[in-house]
N, C-alpha and C positions, 0 to 999 in steps of 0.2 A: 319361204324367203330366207329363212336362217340358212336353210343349207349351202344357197347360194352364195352366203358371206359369210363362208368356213374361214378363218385366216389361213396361212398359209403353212403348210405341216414342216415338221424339223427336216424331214429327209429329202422334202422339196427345195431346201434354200440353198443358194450357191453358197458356200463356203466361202470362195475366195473375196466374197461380195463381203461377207460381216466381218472379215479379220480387215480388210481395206479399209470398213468406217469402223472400224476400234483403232486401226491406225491413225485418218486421218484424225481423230476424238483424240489422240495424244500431242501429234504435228500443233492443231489447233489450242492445246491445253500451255506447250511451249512458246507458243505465240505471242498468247492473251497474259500470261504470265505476270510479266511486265508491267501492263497495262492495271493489275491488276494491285498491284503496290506501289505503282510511280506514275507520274503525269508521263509517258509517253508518248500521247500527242503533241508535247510542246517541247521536246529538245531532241536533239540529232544522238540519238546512241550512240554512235560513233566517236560519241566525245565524251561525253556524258560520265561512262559508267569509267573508274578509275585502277582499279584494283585490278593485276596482271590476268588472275583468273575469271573475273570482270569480262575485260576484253575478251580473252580469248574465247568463253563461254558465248557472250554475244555476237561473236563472230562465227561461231558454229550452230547456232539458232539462225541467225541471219541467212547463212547458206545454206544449209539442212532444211527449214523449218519456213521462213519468214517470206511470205506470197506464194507456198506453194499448195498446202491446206487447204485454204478457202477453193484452189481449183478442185483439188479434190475431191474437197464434201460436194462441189455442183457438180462434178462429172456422176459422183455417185446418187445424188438427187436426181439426174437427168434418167439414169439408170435406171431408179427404181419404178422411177413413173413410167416406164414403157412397160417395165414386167408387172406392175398394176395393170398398165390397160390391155396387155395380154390374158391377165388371169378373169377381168372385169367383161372381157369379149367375148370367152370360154361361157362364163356365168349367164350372159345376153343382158348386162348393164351398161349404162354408159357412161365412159370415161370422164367426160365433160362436167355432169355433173356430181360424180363420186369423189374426184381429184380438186375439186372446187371447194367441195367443203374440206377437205384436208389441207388444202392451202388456208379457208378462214379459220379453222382451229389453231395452224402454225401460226398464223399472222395474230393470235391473241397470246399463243405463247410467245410468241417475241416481243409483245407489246408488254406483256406482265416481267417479261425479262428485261428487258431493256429500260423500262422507268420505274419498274420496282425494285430489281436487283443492281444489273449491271449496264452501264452505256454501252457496251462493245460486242451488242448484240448483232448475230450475223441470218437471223431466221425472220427477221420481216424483210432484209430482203430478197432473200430465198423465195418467199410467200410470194413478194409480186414483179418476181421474176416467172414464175413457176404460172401468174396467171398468161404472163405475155408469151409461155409455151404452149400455150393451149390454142396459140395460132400457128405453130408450128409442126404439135405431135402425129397429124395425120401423115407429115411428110417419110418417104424412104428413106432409109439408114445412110445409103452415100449423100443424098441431097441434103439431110440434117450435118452431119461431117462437113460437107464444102461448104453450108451457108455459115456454119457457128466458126468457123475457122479465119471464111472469108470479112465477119463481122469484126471480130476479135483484131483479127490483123490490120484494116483497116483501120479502126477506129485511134488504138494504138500504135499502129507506126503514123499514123498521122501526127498524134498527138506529142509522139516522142521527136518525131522531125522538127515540129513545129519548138519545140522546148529548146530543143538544140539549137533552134536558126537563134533565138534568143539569148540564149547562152553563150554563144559563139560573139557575140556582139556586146555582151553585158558583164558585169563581173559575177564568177562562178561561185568568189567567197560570198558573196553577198546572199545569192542564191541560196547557198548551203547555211545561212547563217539565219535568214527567215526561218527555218524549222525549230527556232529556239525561240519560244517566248515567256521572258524571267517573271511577269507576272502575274501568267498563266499557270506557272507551275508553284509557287509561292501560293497563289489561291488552292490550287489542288490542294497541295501539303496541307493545309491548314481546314479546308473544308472535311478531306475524307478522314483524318485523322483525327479531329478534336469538335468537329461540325455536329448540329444538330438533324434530326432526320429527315427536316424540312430544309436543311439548308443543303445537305445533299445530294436530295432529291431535284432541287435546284438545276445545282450544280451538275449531276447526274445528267439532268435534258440537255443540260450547255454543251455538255462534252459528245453527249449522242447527236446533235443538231449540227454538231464541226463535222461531223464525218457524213450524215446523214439526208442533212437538208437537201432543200430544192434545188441548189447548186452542186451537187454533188450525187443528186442520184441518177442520172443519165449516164454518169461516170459507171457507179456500181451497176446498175443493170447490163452496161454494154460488157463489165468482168465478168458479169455470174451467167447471164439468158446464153451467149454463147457458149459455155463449161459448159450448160445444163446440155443446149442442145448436142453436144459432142458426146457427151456419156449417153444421151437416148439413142444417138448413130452407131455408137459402140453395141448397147442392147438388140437395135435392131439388126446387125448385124453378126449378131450373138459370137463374136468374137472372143469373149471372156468365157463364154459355155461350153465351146467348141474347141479347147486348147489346142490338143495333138492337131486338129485338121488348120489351125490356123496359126502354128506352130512358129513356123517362118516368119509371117509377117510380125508377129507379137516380137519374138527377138530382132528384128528388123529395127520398128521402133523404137524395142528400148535402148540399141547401141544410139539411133540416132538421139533421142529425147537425153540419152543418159552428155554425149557431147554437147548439144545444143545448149542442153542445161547451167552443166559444168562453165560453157565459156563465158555463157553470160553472167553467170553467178559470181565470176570471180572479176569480171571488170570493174567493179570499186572497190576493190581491193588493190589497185594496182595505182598508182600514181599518174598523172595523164590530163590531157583536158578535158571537158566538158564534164565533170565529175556529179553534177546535178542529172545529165541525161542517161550516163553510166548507170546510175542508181535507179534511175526509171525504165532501163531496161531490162537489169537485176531483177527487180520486179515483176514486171508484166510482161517479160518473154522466159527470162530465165526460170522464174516461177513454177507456169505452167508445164514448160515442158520437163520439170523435174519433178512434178508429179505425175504429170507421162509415164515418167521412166518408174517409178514407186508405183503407179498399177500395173504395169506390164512385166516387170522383175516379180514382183509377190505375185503375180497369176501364175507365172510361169513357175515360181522354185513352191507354190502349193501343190502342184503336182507331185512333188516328191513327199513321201509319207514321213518320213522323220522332220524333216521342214515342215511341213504341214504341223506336227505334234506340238512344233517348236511355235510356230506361231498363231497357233489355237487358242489360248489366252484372246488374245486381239480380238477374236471375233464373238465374246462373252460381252466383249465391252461394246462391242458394236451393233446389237442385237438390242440391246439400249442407249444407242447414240443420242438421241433427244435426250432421255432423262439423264445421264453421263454427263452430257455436254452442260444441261442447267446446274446439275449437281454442284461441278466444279465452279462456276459463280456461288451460288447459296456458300459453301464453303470458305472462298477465298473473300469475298466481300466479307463474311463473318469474322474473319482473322485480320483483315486488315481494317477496317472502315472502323469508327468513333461507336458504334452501334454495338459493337465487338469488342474484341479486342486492340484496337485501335493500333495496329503497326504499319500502317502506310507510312511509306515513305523513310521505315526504320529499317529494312533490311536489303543486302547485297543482290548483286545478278545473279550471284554463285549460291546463294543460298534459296533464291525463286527458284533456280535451276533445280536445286535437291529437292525440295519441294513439290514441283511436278513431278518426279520420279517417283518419290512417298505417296503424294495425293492417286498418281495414277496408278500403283502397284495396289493398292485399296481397293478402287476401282474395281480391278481384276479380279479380286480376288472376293468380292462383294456382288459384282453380275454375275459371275459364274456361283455362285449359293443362291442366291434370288431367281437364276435360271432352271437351278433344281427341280422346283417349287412351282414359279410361276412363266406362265408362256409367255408375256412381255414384261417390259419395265412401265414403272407407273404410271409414266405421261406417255408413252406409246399406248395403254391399254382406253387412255380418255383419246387417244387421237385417233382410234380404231371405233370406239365408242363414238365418239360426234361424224367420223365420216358415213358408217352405213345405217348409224339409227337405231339400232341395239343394240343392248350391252352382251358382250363378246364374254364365253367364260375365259375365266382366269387363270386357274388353276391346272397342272398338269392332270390330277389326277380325276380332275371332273371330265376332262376330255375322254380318259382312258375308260371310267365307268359308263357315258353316256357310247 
């Protein structure tokens, strides 16, 4: 039975697949940032952050970065789970229930994540998205493509229509002005900064329960289940495997995703009406397809070997994207939060920005010496361990002598 649940050897992993989630692990680190020394949730960026380098910094997060990550990491979650149940098929295991326990393993790291470390945890629901694929991963590669696209699309331009009919009728400032609540963010300050670690802890549920709750998770599963389903269409289609033969359409794509992106991302930036639906469009169309364009550009320029060299690094990081991604919480709450060093709420955008750049240059340079050594990262090696039942060796060198 060991042999059967050999992990997966170095010379078998697509490349371009681990430098993608060391990328997305960085998009997502730029994100959270924020969130991570400021209430966030409770005031409009846009206005908020004062300082010239301020703006302009969060305005290139915004564009670059901000709703395009989380599709990301699901297109490449969607990803992986197919080339699981490929390799699971090869073995004569079954999918269903190998991939089941790897979701309740995730779903306990995001639950230790989420109410022990940080509220802005993105892996529980990942977890129970990933179970509501499991009604969909027998489907073909084009049929997962048109339904996650057709889902996504729908759900969303309903929803954006529906904003705007509203908006068109209502005042916009008012709209944009909800996103600011002054004594939600006064509590934050005060909690994560000078708070006890029960009052954080508190506090910590409150802020994962605004994004989280029962009124808002139909929301997030309707983001992630469709990404997920699109990246298994992508896999089954082994598009990303196959570059030269599928050459064409990849650069097809990406001009389209790279336009499509670009025009939606810059519509609130631009002066205009309906400026609340603008921003939800930004989001939830410009988003996705500008992470489109970021898997199909890096597929395509790893083919070249010096690109390739250049962005090699990325896929060190990626190779431990679970333990990377918690890392950078354990770190950043430690520096900021009352528990720590207590600077929430005491530094600039431009200074979180150098920050992720320092924290994640680390990173780098910390998976790749730990990759030396060891065949996964920490919490990959327990998430390997809890899905087939045995404990997987560790070490490079144990592989090489047995």
């Amino acid at each position: 039975m060991k042999e059967k649940m050999q992990s997966i050897q170095e010379s078998e992993r697509i490349q371009s697949i681990d430098i993608l989630r060391g990328f997305s692990i960085l998009g997502i680190f730029f994100v959270n940032m924020p969130a991570f020394f400021s209430p966030v949730y409770y005031y409009n960026p846009a206005t908020y952050w004062k300082s010239t380098s301020d703006k302009f910094l969060n305005g290139i997060v915004d564009f670059f970065a901000q709703a395009s990550f989380y599709p990301l990491f699901a297109f490449l979650f969607g990803y992986g789970a197919i080339i699981l149940a490929k390799r699971l098929r090869i073995k004569e295991l079954s999918f269903p229930i190998y991939f089941s326990r790897r979701l309740v393993i995730l779903l306990l790291f995001g639950c230790i994540h989420a109410f022990v470390l940080w509220h802005g945890d993105i892996l529980i629901t990942y977890a129970i998205c990933g179970f509501f694929f499991l009604l969909f991963w027998k489907c073909k590669g084009k049929t997962l493509l048109l339904t996650g696209i057709l889902i996504y699309v729908f759900v969303y331009g309903t929803m954006i229509f529906g904003i705007a009919a509203i908006e068109k009728f209502d005042d916009s400032a008012s709209m944009l002005a909800s996103l600011k609540n002054t004594q939600a963010i006064e509590s934050s300050l005060q909690v994560y900064s000078n708070g006890s670690f029960t009052e954080i802890f508190s506090h910590r549920f409150n802020d994962w329960y605004l994004v989280n709750g029962p009124s808002n998770l139909w929301l997030l599963v309707s983001a992630i289940l469709p990404l997920i389903m699109i990246g298994a269409g992508f896999a089954k289609q082994k598009w990303l495997e196959n570059v030269k033969v599928h050459n064409k359409l990849l650069v097809s794509l990406s001009i389209f995703s790279f336009i499509g992106g670009v025009v939606c991302k810059l519509l609130p930036f631009f002066n205009g009406k309906l400026p609340y639906t603008r921003m939800l469009i930004q989001d939830y169309f410009g988003g996705p397809l500008l992470a489109l364009f970021y898997i199909t550009i890096i597929v395509l320029l790893v083919e070249n070997r010096r690109i390739y060299t250049v962005l090699k690094p990325f896929s060190y990081v990626g190779r431990m994207s679970i333990s990377n991604y918690l890392l950078q919480s354990l770190v950043c709450t430690t520096i900021f939060y009352s528990y720590g060093l207590g600077l929430y709420g005491q530094i600039s955008f431009t200074m979180g920005f150098c920050l992720v750049i320092l924290l994640y240059s680390l990173q780098m340079f910390a998976s790749k010496w730990w990759l030396k050594t060891y065949k996964f990262g920490p919490v990959e090696y327990i998430w390997r361990w809890g899905t087939y039942g045995h404990k997987p060796s560790m070490k490079k060198r144990a592989e090489r002598e047995n």
